[in-house]
mmCIF file of the N, C-alpha and C atoms, coordinates in Angstrom:
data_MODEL
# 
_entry.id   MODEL 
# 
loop_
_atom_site.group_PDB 
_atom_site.id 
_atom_site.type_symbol 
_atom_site.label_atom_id 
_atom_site.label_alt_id 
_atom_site.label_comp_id 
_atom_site.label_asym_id 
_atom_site.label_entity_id 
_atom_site.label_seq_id 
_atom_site.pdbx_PDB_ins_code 
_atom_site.Cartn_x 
_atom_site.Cartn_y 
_atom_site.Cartn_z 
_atom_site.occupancy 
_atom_site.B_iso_or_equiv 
_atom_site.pdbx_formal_charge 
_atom_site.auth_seq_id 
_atom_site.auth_comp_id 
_atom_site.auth_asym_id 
_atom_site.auth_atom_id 
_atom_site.pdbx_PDB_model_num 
ATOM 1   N N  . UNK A 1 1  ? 2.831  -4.517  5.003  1.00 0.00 ? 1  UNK A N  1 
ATOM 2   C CA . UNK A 1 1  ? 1.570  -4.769  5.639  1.00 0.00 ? 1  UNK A CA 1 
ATOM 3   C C  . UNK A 1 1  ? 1.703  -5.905  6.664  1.00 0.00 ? 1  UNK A C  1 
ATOM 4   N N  . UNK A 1 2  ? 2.639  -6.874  6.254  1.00 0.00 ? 2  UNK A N  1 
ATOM 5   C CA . UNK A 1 2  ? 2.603  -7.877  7.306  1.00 0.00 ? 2  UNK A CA 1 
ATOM 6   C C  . UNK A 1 2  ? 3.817  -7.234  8.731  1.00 0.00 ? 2  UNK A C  1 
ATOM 7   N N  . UNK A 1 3  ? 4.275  -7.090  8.021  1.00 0.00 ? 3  UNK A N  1 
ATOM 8   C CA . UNK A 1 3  ? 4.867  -5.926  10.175 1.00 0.00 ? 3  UNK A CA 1 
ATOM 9   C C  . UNK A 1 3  ? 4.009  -5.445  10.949 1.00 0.00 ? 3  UNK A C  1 
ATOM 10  N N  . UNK A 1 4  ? 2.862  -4.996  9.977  1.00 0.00 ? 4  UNK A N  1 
ATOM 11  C CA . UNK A 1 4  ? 1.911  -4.027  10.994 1.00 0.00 ? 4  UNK A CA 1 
ATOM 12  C C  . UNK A 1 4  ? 0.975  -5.063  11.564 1.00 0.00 ? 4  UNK A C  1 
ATOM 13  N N  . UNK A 1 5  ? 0.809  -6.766  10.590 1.00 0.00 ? 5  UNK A N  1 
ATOM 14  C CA . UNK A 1 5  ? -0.017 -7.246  10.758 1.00 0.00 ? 5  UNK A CA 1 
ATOM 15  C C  . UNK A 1 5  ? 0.592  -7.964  12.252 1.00 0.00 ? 5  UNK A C  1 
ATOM 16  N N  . UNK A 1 6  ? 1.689  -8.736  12.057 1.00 0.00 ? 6  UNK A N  1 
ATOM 17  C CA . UNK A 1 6  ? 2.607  -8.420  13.353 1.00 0.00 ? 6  UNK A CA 1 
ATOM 18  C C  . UNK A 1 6  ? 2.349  -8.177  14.423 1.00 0.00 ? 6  UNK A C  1 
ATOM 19  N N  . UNK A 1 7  ? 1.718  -6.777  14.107 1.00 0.00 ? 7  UNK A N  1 
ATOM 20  C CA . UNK A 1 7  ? 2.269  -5.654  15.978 1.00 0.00 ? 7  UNK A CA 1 
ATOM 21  C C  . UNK A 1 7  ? 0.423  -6.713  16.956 1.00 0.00 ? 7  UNK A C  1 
ATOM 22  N N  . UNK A 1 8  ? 0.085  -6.904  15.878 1.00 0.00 ? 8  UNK A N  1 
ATOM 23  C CA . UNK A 1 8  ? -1.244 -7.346  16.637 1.00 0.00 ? 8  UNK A CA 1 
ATOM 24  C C  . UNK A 1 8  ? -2.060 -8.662  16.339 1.00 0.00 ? 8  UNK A C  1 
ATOM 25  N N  . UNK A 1 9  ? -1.682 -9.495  15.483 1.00 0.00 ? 9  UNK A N  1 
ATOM 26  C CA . UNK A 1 9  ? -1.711 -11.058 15.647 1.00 0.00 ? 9  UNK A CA 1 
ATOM 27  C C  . UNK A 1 9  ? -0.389 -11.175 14.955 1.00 0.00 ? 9  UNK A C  1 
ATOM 28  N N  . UNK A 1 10 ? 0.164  -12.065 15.900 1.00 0.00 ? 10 UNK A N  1 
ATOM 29  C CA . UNK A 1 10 ? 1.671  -12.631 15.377 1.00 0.00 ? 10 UNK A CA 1 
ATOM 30  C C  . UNK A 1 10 ? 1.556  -13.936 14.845 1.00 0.00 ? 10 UNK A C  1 
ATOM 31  N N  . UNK A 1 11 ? 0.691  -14.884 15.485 1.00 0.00 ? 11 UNK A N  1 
ATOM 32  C CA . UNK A 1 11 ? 0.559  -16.281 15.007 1.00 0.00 ? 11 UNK A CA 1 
ATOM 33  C C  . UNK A 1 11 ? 0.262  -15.506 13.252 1.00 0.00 ? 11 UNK A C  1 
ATOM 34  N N  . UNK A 1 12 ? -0.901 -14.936 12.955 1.00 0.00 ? 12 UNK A N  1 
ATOM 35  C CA . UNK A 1 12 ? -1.713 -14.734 11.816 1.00 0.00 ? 12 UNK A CA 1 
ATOM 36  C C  . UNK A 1 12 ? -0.203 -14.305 10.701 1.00 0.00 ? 12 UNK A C  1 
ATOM 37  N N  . UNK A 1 13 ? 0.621  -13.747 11.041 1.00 0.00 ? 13 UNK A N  1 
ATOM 38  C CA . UNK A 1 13 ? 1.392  -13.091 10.248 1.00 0.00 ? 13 UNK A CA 1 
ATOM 39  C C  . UNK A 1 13 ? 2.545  -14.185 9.678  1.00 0.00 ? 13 UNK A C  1 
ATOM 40  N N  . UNK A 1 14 ? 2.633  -15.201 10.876 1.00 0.00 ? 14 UNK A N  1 
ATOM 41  C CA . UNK A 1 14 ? 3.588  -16.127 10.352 1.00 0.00 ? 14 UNK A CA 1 
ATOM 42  C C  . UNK A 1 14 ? 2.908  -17.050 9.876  1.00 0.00 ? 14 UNK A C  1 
ATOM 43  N N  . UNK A 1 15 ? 1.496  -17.617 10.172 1.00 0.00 ? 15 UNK A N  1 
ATOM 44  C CA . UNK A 1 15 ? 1.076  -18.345 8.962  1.00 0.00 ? 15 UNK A CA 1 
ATOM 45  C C  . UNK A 1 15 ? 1.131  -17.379 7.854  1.00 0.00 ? 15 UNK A C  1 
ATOM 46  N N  . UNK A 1 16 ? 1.064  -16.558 7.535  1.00 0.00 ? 16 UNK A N  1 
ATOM 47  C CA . UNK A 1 16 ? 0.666  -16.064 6.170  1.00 0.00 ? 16 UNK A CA 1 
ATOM 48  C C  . UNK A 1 16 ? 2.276  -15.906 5.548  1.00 0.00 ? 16 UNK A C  1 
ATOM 49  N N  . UNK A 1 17 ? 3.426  -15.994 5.997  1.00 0.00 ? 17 UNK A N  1 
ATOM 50  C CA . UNK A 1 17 ? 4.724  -16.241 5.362  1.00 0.00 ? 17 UNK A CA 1 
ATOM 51  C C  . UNK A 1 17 ? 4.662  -17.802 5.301  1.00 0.00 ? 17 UNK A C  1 
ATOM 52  N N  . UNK A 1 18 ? 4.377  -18.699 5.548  1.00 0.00 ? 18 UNK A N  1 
ATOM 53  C CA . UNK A 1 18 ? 4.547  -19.639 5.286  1.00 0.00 ? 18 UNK A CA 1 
ATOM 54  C C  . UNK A 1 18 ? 4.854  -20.872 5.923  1.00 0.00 ? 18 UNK A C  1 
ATOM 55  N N  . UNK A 1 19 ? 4.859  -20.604 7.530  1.00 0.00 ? 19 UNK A N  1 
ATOM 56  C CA . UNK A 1 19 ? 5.365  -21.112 8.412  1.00 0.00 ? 19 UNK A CA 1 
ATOM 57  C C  . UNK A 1 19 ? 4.333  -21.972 9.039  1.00 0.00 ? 19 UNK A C  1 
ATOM 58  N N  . UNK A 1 20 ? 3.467  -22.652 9.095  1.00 0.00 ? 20 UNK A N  1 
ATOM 59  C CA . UNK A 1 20 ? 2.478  -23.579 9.035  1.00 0.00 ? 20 UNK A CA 1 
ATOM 60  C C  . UNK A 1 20 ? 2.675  -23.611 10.753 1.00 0.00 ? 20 UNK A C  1 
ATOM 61  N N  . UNK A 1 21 ? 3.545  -24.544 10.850 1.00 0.00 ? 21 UNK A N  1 
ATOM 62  C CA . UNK A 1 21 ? 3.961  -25.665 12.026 1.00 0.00 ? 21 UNK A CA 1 
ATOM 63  C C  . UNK A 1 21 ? 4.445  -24.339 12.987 1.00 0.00 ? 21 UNK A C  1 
ATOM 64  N N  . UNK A 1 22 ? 5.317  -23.635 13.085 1.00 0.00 ? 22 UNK A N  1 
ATOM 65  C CA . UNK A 1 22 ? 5.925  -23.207 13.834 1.00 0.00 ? 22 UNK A CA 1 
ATOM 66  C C  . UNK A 1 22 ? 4.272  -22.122 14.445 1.00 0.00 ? 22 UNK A C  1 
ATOM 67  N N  . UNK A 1 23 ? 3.487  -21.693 13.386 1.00 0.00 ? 23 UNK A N  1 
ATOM 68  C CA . UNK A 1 23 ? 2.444  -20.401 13.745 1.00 0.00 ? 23 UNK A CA 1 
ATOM 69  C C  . UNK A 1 23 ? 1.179  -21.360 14.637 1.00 0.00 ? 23 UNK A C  1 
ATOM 70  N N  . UNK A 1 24 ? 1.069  -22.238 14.829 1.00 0.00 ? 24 UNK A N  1 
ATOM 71  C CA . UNK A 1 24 ? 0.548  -23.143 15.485 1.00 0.00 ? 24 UNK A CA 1 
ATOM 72  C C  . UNK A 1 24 ? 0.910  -23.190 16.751 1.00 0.00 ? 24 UNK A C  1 
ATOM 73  N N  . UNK A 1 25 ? 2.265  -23.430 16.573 1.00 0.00 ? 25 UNK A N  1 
ATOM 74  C CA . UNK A 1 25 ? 2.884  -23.592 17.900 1.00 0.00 ? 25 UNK A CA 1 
ATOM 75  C C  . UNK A 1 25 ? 3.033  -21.847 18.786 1.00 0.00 ? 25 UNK A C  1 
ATOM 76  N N  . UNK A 1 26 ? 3.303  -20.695 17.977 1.00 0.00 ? 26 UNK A N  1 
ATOM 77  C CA . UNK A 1 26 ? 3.284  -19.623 18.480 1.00 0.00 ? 26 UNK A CA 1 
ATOM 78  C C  . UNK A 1 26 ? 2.028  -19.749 19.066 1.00 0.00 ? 26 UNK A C  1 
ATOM 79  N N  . UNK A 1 27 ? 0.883  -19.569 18.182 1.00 0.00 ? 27 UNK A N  1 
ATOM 80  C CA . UNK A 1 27 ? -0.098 -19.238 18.709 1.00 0.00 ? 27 UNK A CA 1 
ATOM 81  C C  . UNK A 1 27 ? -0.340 -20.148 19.734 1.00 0.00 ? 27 UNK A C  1 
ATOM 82  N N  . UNK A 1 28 ? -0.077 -21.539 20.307 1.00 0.00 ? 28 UNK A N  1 
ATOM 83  C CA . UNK A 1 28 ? -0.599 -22.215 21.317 1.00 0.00 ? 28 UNK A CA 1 
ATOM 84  C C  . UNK A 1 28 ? -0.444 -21.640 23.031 1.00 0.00 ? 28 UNK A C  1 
ATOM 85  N N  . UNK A 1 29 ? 0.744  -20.648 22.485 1.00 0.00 ? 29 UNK A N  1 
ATOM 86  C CA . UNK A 1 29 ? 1.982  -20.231 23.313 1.00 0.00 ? 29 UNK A CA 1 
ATOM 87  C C  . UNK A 1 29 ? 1.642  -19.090 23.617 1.00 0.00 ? 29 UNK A C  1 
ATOM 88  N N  . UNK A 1 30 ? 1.167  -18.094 22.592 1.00 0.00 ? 30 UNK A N  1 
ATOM 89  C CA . UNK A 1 30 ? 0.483  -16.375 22.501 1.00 0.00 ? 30 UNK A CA 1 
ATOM 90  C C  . UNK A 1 30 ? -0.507 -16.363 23.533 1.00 0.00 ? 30 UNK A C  1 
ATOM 91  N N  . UNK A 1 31 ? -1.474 -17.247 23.216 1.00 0.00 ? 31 UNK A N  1 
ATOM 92  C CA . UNK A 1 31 ? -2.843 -17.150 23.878 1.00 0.00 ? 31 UNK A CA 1 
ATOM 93  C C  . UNK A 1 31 ? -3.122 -17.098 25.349 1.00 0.00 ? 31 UNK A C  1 
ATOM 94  N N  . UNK A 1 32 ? -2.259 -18.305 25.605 1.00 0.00 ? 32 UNK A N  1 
ATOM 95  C CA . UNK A 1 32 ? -2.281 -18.276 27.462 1.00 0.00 ? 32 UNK A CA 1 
ATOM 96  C C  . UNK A 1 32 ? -1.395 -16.735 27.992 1.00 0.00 ? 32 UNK A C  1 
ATOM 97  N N  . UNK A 1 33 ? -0.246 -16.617 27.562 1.00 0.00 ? 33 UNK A N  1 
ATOM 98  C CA . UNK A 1 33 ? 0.563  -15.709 27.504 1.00 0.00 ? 33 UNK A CA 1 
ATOM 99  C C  . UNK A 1 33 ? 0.061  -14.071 27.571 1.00 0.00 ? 33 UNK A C  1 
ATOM 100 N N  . UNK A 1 34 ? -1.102 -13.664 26.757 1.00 0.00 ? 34 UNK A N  1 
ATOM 101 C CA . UNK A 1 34 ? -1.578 -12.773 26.523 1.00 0.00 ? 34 UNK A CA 1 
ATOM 102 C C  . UNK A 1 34 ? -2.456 -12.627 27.894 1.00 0.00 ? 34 UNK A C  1 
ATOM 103 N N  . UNK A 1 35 ? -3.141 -13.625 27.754 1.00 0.00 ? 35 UNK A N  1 
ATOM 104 C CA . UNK A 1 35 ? -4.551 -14.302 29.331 1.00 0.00 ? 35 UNK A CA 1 
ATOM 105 C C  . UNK A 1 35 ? -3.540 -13.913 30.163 1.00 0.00 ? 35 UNK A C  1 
ATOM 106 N N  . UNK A 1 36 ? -2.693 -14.462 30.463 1.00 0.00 ? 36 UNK A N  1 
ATOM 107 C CA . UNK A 1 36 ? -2.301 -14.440 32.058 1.00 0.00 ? 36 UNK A CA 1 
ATOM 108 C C  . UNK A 1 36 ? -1.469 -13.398 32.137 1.00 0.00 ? 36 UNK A C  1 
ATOM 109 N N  . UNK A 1 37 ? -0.847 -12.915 31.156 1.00 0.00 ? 37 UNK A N  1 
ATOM 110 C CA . UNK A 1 37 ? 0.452  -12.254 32.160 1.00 0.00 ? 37 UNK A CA 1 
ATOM 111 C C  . UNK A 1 37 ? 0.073  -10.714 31.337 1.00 0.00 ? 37 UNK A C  1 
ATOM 112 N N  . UNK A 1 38 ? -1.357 -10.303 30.818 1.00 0.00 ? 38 UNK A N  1 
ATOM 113 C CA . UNK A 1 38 ? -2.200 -9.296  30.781 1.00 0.00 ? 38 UNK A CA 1 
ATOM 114 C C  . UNK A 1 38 ? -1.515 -8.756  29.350 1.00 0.00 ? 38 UNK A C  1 
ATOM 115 N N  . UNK A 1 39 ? -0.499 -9.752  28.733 1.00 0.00 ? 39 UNK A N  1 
ATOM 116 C CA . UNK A 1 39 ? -0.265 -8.563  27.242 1.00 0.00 ? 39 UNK A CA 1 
ATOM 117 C C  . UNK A 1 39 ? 1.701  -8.480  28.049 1.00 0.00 ? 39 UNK A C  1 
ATOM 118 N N  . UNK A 1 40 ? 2.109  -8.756  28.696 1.00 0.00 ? 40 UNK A N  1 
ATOM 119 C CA . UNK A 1 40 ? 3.961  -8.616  28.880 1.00 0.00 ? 40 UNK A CA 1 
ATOM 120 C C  . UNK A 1 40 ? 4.465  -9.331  28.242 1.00 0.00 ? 40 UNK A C  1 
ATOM 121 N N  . UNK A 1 41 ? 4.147  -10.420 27.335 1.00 0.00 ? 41 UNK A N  1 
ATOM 122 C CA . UNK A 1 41 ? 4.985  -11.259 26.467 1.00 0.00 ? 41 UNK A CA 1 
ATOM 123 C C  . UNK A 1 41 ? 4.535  -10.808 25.104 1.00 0.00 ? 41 UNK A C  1 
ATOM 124 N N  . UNK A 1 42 ? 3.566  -10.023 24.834 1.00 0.00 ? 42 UNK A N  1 
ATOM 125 C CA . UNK A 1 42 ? 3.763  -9.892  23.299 1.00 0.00 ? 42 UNK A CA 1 
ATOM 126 C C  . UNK A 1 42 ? 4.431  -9.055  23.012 1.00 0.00 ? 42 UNK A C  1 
ATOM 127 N N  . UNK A 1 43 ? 5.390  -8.455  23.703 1.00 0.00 ? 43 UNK A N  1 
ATOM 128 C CA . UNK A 1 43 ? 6.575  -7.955  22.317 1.00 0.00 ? 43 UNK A CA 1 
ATOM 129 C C  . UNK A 1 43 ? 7.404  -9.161  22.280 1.00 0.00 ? 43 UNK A C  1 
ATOM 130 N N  . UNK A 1 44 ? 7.878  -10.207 22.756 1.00 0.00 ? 44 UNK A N  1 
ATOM 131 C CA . UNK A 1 44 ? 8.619  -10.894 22.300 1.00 0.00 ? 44 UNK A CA 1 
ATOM 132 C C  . UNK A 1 44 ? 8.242  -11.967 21.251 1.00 0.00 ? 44 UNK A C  1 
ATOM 133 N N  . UNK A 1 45 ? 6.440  -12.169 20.558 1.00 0.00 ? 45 UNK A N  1 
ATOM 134 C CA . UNK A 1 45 ? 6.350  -12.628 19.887 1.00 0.00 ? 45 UNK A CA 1 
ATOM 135 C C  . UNK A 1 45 ? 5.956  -11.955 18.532 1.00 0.00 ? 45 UNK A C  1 
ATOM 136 N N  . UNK A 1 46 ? 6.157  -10.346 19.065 1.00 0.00 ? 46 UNK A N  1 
ATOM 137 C CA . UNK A 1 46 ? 6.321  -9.194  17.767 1.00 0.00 ? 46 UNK A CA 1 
ATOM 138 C C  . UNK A 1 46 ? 7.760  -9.605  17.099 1.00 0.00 ? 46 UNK A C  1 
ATOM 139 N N  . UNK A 1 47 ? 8.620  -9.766  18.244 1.00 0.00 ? 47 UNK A N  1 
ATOM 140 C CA . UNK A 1 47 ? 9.903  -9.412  17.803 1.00 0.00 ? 47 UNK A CA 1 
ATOM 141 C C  . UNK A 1 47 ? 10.109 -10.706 16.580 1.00 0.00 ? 47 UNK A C  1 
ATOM 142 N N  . UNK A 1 48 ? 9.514  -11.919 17.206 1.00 0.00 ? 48 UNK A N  1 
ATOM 143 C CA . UNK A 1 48 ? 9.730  -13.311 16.631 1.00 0.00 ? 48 UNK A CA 1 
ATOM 144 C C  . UNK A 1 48 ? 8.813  -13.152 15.147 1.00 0.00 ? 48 UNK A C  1 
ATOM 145 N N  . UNK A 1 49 ? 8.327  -12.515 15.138 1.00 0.00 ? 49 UNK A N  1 
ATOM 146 C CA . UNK A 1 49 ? 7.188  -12.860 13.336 1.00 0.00 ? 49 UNK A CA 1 
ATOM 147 C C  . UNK A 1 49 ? 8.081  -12.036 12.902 1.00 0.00 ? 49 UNK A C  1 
ATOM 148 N N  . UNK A 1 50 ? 8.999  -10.504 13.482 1.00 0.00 ? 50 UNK A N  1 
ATOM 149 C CA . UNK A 1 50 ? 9.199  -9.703  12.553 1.00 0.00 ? 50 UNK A CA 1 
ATOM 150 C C  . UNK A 1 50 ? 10.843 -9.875  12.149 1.00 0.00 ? 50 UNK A C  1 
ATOM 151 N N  . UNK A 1 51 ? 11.242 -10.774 12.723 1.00 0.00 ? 51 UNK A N  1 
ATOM 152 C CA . UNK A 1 51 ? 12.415 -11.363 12.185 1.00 0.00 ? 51 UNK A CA 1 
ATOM 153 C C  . UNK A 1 51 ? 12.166 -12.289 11.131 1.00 0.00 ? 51 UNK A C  1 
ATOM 154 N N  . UNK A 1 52 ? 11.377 -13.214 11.450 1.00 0.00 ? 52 UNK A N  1 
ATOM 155 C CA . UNK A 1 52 ? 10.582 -14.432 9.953  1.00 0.00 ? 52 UNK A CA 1 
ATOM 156 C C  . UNK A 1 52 ? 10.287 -13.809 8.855  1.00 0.00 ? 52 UNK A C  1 
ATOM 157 N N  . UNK A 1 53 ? 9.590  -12.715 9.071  1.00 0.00 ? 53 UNK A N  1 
ATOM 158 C CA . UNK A 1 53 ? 9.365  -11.578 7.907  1.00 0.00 ? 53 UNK A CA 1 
ATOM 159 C C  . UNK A 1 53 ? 10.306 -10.930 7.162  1.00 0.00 ? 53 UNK A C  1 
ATOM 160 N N  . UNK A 1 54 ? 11.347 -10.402 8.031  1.00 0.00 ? 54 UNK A N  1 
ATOM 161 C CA . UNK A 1 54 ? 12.761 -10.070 7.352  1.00 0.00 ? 54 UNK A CA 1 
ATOM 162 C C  . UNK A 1 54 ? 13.249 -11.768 7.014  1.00 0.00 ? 54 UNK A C  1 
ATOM 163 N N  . UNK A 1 55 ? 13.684 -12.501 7.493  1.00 0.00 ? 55 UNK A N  1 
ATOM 164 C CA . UNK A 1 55 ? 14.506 -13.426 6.698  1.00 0.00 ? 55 UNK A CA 1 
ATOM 165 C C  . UNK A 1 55 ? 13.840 -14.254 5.790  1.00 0.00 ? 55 UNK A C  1 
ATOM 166 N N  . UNK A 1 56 ? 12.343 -14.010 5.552  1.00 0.00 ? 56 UNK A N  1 
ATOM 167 C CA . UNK A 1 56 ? 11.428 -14.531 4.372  1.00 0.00 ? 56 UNK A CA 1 
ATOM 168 C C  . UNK A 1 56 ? 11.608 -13.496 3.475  1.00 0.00 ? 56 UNK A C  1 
ATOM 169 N N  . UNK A 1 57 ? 11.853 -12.590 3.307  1.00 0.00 ? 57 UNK A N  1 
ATOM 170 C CA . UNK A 1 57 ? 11.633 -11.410 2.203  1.00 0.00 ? 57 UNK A CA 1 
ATOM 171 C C  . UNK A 1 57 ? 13.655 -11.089 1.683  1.00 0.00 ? 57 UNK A C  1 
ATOM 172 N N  . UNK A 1 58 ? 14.386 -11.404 2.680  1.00 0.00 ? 58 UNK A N  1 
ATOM 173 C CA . UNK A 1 58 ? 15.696 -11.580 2.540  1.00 0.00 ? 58 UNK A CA 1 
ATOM 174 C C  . UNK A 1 58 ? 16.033 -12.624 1.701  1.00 0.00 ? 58 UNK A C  1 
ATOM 175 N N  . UNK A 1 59 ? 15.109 -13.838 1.776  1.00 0.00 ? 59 UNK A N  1 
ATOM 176 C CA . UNK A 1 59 ? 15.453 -15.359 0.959  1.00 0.00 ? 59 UNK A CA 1 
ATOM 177 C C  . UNK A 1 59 ? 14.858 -15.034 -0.379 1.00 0.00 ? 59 UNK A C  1 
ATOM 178 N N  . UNK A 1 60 ? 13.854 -13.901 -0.769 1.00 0.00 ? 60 UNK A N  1 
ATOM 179 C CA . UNK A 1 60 ? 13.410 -13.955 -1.946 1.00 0.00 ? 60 UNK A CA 1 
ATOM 180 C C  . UNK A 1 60 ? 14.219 -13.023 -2.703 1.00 0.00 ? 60 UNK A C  1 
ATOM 181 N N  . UNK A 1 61 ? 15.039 -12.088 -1.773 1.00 0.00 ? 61 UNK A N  1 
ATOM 182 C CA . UNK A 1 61 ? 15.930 -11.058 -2.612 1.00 0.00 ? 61 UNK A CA 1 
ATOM 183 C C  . UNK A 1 61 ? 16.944 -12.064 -3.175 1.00 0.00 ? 61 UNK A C  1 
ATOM 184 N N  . UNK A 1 62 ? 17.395 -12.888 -2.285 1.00 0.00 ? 62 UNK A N  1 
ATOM 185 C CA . UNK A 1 62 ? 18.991 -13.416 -2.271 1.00 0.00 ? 62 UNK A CA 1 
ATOM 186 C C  . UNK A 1 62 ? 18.969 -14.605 -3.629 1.00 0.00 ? 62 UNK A C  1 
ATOM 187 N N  . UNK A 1 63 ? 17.501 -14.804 -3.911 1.00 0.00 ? 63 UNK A N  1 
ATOM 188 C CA . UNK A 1 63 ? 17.290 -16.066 -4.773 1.00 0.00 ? 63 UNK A CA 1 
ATOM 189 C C  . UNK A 1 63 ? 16.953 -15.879 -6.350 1.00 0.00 ? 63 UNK A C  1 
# 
């Protein structure tokens, strides 16, 4: 559920793994990003939650 949550708030998905500080900073970054350049940078902050997501769910297998 959180991949899909992902494809369409990315800040929202990495706070909800756990990432406090860093989903703050995405989102400060998403917002103008989205505004100005009409939506061309959010796959690269798809790509960024859905790697956090794999190596958060990778750290709970490995542990």
């Amino acid at each position: 559920m959180n991949y899909v949550l992902a494809l369409f708030l990315p800040p929202l998905s990495i706070l909800l793994i756990g990432r406090i500080f860093l989903s703050i900073i995405v989102f400060v970054i998403w917002l103008p990003s989205i505004i100005i350049s009409g939506g061309l940078g959010h796959p690269i902050f798809i790509l960024l939650a859905w790697v956090l997501i794999y190596q958060a769910h990778a750290d709970r297998r490995g542990a």
